[in-house]
TORMIPA-922427 format. One record per residue (C-alpha): x, y, z. Coordinates in steps of 0.02 Angstrom, whole numbers, plus 50000, padded with zeros to 5 digits. Example, Ala and Ser with C-alpha at 12.3 -4.5 7.8 and 13.67 -1.06 7.14 Angstrom:
BEGIN
506154977550390506844994750357
//
This chain:
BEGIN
494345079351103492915072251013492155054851038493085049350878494765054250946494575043751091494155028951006494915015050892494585008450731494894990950678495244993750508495904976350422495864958550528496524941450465496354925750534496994906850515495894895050616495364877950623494214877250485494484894050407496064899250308495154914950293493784928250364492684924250219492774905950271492584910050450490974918950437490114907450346490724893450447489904901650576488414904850498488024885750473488814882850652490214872250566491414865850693493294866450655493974853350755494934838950670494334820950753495514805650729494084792750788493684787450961494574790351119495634779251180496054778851365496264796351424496914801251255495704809151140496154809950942495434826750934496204844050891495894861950786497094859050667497734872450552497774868550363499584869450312500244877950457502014871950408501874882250258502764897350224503094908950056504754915050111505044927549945503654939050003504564945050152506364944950064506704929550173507864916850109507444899850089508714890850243507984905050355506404901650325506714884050379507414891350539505924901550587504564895250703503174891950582502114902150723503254918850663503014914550492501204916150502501254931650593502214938350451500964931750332499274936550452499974954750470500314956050292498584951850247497544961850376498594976350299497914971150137496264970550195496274987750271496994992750097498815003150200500355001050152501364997950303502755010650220501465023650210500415022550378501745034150486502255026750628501645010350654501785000850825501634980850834501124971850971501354953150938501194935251048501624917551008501434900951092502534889051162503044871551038504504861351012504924865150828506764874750870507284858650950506554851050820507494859250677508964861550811509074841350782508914839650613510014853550549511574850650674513224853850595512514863950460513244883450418512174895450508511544884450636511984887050796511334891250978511004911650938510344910050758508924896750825508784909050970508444922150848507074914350735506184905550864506274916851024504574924951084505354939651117505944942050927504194938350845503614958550850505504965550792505434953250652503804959550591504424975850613505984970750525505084961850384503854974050347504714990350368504074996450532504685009950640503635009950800503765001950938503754983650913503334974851085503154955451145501284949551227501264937551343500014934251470499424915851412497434914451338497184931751368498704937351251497684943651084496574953151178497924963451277498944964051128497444975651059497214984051224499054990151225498844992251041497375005851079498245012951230499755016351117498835023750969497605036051093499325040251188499755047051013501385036351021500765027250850499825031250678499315013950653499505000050764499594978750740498954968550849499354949750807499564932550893500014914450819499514899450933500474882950840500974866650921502284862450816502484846350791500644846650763499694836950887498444822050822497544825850991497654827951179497594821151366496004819851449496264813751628495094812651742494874830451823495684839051704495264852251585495084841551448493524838351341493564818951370492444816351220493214830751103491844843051114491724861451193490274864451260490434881851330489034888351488487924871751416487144857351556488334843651465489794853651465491514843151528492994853551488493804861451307494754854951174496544862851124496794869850944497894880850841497734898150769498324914450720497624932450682498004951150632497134967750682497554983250606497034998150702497025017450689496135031550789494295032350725494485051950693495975047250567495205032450495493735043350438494755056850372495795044750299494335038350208494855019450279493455007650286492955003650495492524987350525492274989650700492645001750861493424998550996492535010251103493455006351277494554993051354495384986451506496544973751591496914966851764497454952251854496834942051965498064944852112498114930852252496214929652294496104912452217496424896352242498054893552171498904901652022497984891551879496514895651958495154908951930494534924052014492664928751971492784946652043494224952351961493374944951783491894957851847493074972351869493844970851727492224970451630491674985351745493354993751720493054993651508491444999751507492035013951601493395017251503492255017951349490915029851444489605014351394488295008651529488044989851574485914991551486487034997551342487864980951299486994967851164488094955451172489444948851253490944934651142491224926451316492944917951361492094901751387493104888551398491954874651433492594871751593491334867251737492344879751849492934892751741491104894951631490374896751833491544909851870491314920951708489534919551713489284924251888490384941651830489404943951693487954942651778488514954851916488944969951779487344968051674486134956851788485464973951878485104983551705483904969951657484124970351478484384954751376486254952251334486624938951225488394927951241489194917951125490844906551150491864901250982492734888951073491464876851049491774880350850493754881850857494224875951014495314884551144496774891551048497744899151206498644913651154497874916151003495884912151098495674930351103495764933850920494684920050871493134927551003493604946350920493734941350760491794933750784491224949850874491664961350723490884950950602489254948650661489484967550702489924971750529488464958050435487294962350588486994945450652487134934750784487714917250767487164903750870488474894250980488804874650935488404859451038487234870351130485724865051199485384871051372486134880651533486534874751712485234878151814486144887351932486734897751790484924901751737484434906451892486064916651929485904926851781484124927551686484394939751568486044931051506485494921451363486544910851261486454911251071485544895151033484774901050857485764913850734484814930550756484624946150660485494958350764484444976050728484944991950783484194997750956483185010750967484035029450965485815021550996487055010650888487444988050913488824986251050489684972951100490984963851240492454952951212493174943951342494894933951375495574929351536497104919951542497914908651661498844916351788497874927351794497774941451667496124945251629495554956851473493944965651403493514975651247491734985751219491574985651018490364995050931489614994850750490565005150630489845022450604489025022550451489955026050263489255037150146488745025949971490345027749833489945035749691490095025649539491605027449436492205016349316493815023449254495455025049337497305015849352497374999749428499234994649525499514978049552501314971649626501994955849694503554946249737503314932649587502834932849396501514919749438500734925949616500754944049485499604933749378498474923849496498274944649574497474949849396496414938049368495694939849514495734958149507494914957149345493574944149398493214960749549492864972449392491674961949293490754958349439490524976549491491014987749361490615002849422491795000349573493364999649482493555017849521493885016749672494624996449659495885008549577496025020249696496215007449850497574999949715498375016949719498395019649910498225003450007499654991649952501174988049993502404989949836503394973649787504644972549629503424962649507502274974149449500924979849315499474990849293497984991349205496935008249130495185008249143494385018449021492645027149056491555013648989492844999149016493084987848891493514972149032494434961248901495094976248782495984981748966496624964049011497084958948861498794947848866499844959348744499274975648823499794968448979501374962748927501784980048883501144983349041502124973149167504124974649230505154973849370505684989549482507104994149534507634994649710507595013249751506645026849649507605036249512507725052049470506885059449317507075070149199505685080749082505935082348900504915097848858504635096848650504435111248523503495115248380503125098348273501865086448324500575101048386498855098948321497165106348360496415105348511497935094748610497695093848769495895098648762495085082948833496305080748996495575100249016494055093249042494365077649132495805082549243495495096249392497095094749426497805100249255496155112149221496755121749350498615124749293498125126349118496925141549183498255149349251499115148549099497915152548961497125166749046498725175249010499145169348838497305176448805497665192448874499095190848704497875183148591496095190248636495515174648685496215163348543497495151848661495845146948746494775143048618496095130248571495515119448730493775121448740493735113948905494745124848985493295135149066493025152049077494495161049033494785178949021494925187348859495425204748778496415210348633498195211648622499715221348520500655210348396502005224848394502915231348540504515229848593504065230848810503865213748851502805219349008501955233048916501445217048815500395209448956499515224849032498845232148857496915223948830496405235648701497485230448520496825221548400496865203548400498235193748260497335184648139496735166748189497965154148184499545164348191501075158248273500925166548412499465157048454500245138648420501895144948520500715150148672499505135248642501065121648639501735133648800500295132448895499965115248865501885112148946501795123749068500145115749167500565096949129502325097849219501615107449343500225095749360501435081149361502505091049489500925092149608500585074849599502505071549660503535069049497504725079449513506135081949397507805081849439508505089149267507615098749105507965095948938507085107848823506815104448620506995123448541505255132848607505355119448738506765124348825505785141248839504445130548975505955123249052506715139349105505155143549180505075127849277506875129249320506635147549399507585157449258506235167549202504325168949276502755162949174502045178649126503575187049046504005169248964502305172548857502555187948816504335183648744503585168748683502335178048562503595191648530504955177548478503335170948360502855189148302504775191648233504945172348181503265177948060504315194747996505815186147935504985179747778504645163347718505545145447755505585127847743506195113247846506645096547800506835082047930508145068547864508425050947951510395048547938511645056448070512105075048056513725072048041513245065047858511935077047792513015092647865514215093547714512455096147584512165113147704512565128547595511745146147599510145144747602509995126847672510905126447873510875110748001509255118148122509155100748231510485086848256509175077148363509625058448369511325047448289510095044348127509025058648141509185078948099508285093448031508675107547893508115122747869508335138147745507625145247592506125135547522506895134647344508545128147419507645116347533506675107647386508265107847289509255098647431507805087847460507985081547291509685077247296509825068047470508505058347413509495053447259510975049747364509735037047468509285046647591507425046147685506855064647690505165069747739504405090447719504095096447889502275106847903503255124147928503445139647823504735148547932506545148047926506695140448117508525141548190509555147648045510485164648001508895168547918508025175348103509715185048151508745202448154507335193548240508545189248387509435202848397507675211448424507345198648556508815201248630508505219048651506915215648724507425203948862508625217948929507135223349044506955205049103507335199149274508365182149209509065170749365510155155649361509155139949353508735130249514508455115049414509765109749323509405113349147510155105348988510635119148858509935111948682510935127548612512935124548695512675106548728512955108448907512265112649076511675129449102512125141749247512315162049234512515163949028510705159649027510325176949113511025185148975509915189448831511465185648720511055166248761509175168448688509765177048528510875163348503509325151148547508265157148411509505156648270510795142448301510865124848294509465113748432510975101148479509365090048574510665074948562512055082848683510675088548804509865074748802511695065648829511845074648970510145071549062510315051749043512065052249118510955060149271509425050849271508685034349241507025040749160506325054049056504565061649037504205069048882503055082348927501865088148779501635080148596503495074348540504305061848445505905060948599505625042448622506275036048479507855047848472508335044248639508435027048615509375028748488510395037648586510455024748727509315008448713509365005548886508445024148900506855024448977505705040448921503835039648944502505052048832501065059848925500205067848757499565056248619499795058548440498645066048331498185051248254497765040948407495995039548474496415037548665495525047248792496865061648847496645055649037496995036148981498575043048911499015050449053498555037649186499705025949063501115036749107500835037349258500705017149261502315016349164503245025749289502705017349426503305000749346505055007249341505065012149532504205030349514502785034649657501715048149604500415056149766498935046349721497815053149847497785071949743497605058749593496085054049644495455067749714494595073349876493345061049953493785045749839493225029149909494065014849919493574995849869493854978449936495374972249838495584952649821496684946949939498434943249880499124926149809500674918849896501814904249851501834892749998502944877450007503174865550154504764875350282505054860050412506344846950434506464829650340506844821750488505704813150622505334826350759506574822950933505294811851075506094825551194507034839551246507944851451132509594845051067511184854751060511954861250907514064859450897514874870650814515044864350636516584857050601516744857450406515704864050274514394853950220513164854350074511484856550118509964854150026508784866550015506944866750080505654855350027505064858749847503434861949797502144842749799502574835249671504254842949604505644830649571506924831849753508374841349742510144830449710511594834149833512134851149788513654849649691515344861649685515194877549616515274872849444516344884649379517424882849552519374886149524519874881949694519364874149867519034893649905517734896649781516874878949785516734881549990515954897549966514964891249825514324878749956514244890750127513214902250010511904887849983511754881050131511604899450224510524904850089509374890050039510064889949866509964876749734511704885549651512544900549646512764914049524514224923049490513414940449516512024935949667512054946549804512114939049971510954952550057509864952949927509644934849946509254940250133510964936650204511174943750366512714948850471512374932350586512504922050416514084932550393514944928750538514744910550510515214913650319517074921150388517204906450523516764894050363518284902350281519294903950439519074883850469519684880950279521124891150267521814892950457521684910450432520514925050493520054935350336519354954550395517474956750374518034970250276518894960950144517524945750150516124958850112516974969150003516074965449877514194955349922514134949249764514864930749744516124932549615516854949349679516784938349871517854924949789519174936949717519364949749834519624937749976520714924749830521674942649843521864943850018522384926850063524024928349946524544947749988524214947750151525914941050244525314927750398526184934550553524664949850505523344939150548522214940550689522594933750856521964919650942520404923751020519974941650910517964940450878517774941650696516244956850659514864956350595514904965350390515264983650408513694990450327512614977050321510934979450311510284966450412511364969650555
//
């Protein structure tokens, strides 16, 4: 293994502290040596008014995490910012959770009163009981719920060894990742007293900071002050990090933990050697030497005894080398935040890592002197310091955390290697999702704020946009042209167009591959030379529709590169003879044969390049020459042959003699009985839209008198008879020709625009493709058949399929990928637009070979949430946690607090379309259980995050109204609320009572529910 494979990157961090809702905040906090400690005045007695208070701590936006609203309520507000920390630092490292493999967590809380708390004030209520306050505010819960919450399928493990509990949270994060037992790893801790303290006990002796300052290793110092916090790490192996182009904040280039065993004196106390081995222990584990160490974030607890003991170990491991090391202590910023002190001291360590700079340490002014003379090359950071890179090696750095009882913990961080410098790119597609229409827009604004501050970032602002979410159902993206016009991109009705909700699983797709129509020159021509991706497939193609037009399919995208070229036959009847001959002369310029292969080629490479970047389709539907590209990409036939019969089918098409086509907007149905020799129906394509076709003279004539008749005709650009009796001797010559063709049955399944049906073995008959060319394109029945199938449709090359499908079906979803002639968008902007529009309606496409090899990625803003107040009107208990009966009748409660300033909530009311005691009970159960203000006939109550513990009390509820046990089956039927009401309405009269349950039977949890 190399060094990188034995090492860790910290890859996205997050922290709530006292003072800083943010890292942003944090740094420069400690930049100006801000302290974050609340003070309530002077102390009074041995009470001191002082505490790190978090801002809002009691917050919570429950929607982001599909939590419902009287969970949230339940949930230790220390969980709840786990959930939020971890969903942030993923943000930061710009991974989706659902995309990083396996993913381990390793999560601590702290201790506080709040489940006896909102055990007090919710008694009696549905869904409150002993095991559901177990559940949301047990220790031992926190990591599965992130898990849970988030998606996560590695192991998700409680950490709990007291202050020390961050820092071996990462440890056993690093051992898990280097074991290989993870792809990504969490390591998180939340520290909240709950309800939140207005200060502390300082008696004399204790540990207490009797005037509310931490002075950590200083002359004055007299014990710490308590606080509050919580943090994220997200963490990878270094060698994946750098070959997944993340961006390293930090390495963790060894670590360690111990305990101190029984050598102390007594179990709260500490043991100096065991801090040294464990320091000893890290450094050795990260192949680092003592002389090699800069700096060391110290535990530091301001303590007389404990700041004695960890300086005398520190000065035992790098006293002998010498070399100035440097400590710092942000407990005398933040104060001691227990379980979550650890993440507070890292947190510090990886910043000044990453902005190379050491930041002095508050309240500091001078050591002990027996601590200056125990350790002189210890210095404290009394002044913020440029922290330059030593000579021939790279800025490394200690953590410490030791916590009582013993458990003591040590990290050895280095600087990130360094990052090459992004190239500047200013174009790409920009994904932004979230739970909420409003959170959606606070996300652009500040996304678009990002690109006029750095414009040539948005490249790769894109990319990380692409890659390094994590997908909610609000969504919308933006298209950023090569010279991006900021407002022109952002503007309010592009966006609008540009926004929508997805669904909950990914739907299949279809590809609508057009014919001959809305060609023109040069299509395609500018994604040739934008796109590798698509450069490459149309290659392929075009070098062998040159071989069969010396050279004249190529010249058609002049961006193609350097294709191959030599003369072909324009008469010959062996399709495979066709493609080795180089030595015929060329047809004249502009033939058919060239727009067929041009149109084919074009096809051809844009599903394939769609294909490669993961859009797959699940069915074809082909319009005429289209279906021609869709039999390639179903299997039927291979490329190479398809072009030859393609220009043979063109060659014979040119033979037949003149034509004329006439496209009429009214169904076919209606212009069928004005077909006669000469004029024939060649297209029913939509219920108001179809296409004739015949003699010229017969066409005009026709013409004439459907438009007297009111019809809207329009002259299609054509001079052949296309699909009419006109090209029978051209088919059966095509026919004849295929005979020598190896023809399979399609692999995907592939709508017949000829029968109106699926195909299967007629289309390895050559009888089905003489048929093709001279009947009927029935594009409505195919395309009829496709929808019932999938949910959306890519039109694949220049059409007009939009419009007739939704006339088929307005509900149809079909997205272009080719603009018009007349439109002046880039080629790769229409593209990236359908690319954008599938994603909106649930479609992922393999971003990564979107943006190509080596693509960097950019700081996104950090999401928006919607945090309310989650925590109980009522006074908290003075003591004790207070039992919760069992609920004797259903009662209405309200939901959780409202946003300041919103008008409260009135007494929730029966279901107001309620028939019966039945459905205004469940009406009621569902709001209480579910937080809800009222209740829909169609909600679902998993998708409102019911679980199968809100179930079970959902069938008691009904069991304590009716005296009768109703099966979980029946009850959960149906999830939605109406279909609840009726089935178990339904149950309750058929089911005879000597059939019920007896006394004593359990009632289950929901078969099949989600949550259980």
């Amino acid at each position: 293994m190399n060094s990188d494979e034995l090492a860790v990157a910290i890859v996205g961090m997050a922290v709530r502290l006292p003072g800083s809702d943010d890292l942003d905040t944090y740094w420069r906090n400690l930049l100006a040596g801000r302290c974050g400690i609340t003070r309530r005045g002077a102390a009074a007695g041995d009470f001191v008014p002082a505490y790190g208070t978090l801002r809002a701590a009691g917050h919570f936006d429950p929607g982001r995490f599909g939590i419902s609203e009287a969970e949230a309520l339940l949930i230790d507000p220390q969980q709840r910012l786990l959930l939020e920390s971890v969903d942030e630092a993923f943000a930061a490292a710009h991974i989706d959770p659902q995309r990083a493999g396996r993913v381990a967590t390793y999560a601590g809380v702290g201790r506080n009163d709040y489940e006896s708390w909102v055990a007090d004030a919710l008694a009696g209520r549905p869904g409150v009981d002993e095991m559901s306050l177990e559940i949301a505010n047990g220790r031992d819960y926190a990591a599965g719920r992130i898990a849970y919450r988030l998606g996560l399928g590695g192991a998700a493990v409680a950490v709990q060894c007291a202050c020390s509990t961050s820092l071996v949270a990462v440890h056993l994060a690093c051992q898990d990742l280097l074991g290989f037992g993870a792809d990504t790893a969490i390591a998180t801790t939340a520290a909240v007293r709950v309800p939140a303290p207005r200060g502390y006990p300082a008696p004399p002796g204790g540990i207490g900071s009797p005037d509310g300052v931490c002075r950590p290793f200083d002359a004055a110092a007299n014990g710490t002050v308590p606080g509050d916090g919580a943090g994220a790490l997200i963490l990878k192996r270094l060698a994946d990090a750098r070959a997944d182009g993340d961006t390293v904040w930090a390495v963790v280039r060894g670590s360690a933990a111990n305990n101190d065993g029984s050598v102390k004196s007594g179990f709260a106390g500490v043991n100096s050697a065991a801090q040294r081995d464990v320091v000893r222990a890290a450094l050795e584990a990260s192949g680092v030497g003592p002389e090699e160490i800069d700096y060391v974030e110290a535990h530091g607890s301001g303590t007389l005894l404990g700041d004695a003991a960890e300086w005398t170990a520190l000065s035992e491991v790098f006293g002998p080398s010498g070399k100035p090391v440097h400590i710092g202590a942000v407990k005398a910023g933040v104060g001691h935040l227990r379980e979550a002190a650890g993440i507070a001291g890292l947190a510090k360590a990886v910043l000044s890592l990453r902005h190379n700079r050491l930041v002095r340490t508050p309240h500091f002014r001078s050591l002990p002197r027996a601590l200056a003379r125990r350790g002189p090359n210890l210095l404290p950071v009394e002044e913020t310091l440029e922290w330059a890179e030593p000579a021939g090696g790279v800025r490394r750095a200690g953590v410490s955390a030791f916590g009582l009882g013993g458990t003591n913990c040590h990290l050895v961080l280095e600087a990130a290697p360094p990052a090459a410098p992004p190239a500047p790119c200013r174009e790409g597609l920009i994904l932004l999702s979230s739970h909420r229409a409003d959170t959606l827009d606070q996300d652009t604004e500040a996304l678009r704020t990002e690109v006029e501050r750095e414009p040539a970032q948005a490249g790769d602002l894109a990319h990380s946009s692409q890659t390094g979410r994590r997908r909610l159902p609000r969504r919308r993206f933006v298209v950023l042209g090569p010279e991006p016009a900021v407002d022109e991109a952002f503007a309010a009705d592009r966006l609008r167009h540009q926004t929508g909700t997805a669904p909950a699983h990914r739907p299949e797709i279809g590809f609508v591959l057009p014919g001959i129509g809305s060609h023109y020159p040069s299509m395609g021509a500018g994604l040739a030379a934008t796109d590798p991706v698509f450069a490459r497939h149309l290659r392929a193609s075009v070098t062998v529709a040159d071989a069969l037009t010396d050279g004249a399919v190529g010249a058609r995208f002049a961006h193609a590169g350097d294709e191959r070229r030599a003369g072909t036959a324009d008469d010959r009847l062996d399709l495979r003879a066709m493609l080795r001959r180089r030595d015929t002369p060329r047809a004249p310029a502009g033939t058919l044969r060239e727009l067929h292969l041009g149109l084919f080629c074009l096809e051809l490479a844009l599903a394939r390049t769609l294909m490669e970047l993961g859009i797959r389709p699940a069915v074809l539907v082909g319009h005429s020459l289209g279906e021609w590209v869709g039999a390639v990409l179903a299997g039927v036939i291979d490329p190479e042959p398809a072009m030859a019969a393609v220009a043979r089918r063109a060659d014979l098409v040119t033979r037949a003699g003149n034509g004329a086509m006439l496209a009429v907007l009214a169904p076919a149905e209606d212009v069928d009985r004005f077909t006669r020799d000469g004029v024939w129906l060649a297209a029913d394509n939509a219920p108001t839209h179809c296409v004739l076709s015949g003699v010229p003279a017969d066409i005009e004539a026709v013409g004439e008198e459907l438009t007297g008749k009111g019809f809207s005709v329009l002259p299609l650009d054509t001079a052949h008879p296309f699909h009419t009796p006109q090209l029978a001797d051209a088919a059966r010559a095509l026919g004849d020709d295929l005979a020598g063709i190896e023809l399979r049955p399609p692999r995907i399944p592939l709508a017949s625009s000829v029968l109106g049906e699926w195909l299967s073995d007629q289309v390895t008959d050559p009888a089905y493709w003489r048929r093709h060319l001279v009947s009927t394109v029935r594009f409505r029945a195919a395309a009829r058949l496709a929808l019932d199938r999938v949910g959306v449709l890519v039109e694949v090359g220049p059409g007009t399929a939009r419009p007739w499908l939704l006339q088929a079906d307005p509900e149809a979803v079909c997205v272009r990928t080719v603009r018009q002639d007349y439109e002046r968008i880039p080629d790769r902007d229409v593209l990236l637009e359908a690319l954008g529009k599938l994603w909106l309606h649930g479609v992922e496409c393999d971003w990564t070979a979107l943006g190509g090899p080596g693509r960097a990625r950019a700081p996104l803003p950090a999401p928006h949430l919607h945090r309310r107040r989650f925590l109980p009107d009522t006074p908290p208990p003075t003591a004790g946690t207070t039992a919760t009966p069992e609920p004797a009748a259903p009662t209405a409660a309200r939901a959780p607090d409202p946003p300041a300033g919103a008008a409260p909530p009135e007494a929730a009311p029966a279901h107001p379309e309620a028939a019966d005691a039945l459905e205004a009970h469940l009406a009621g159960q569902w709001r209480a259980l579910l937080g809800l203000r009222e209740v829909h006939p169609d909600d679902h109550f998993f998708h409102l995050g019911g679980d199968s513990l809100m179930g079970v009390h959902l069938i008691a509820g009904i069991q304590r109204l009716t005296g009768r046990k109703v099966p979980s089956s029946e009850v959960f039927a149906s999830a939605r609320f109406a279909g609840m009401v009726a089935r178990v309405r339904t149950w309750l009269a058929e089911e005879p009572a000597a059939q019920q349950h007896p006394p004593g039977h359990e009632t289950r949890s929901p078969e099949g529910d989600p949550h259980g």
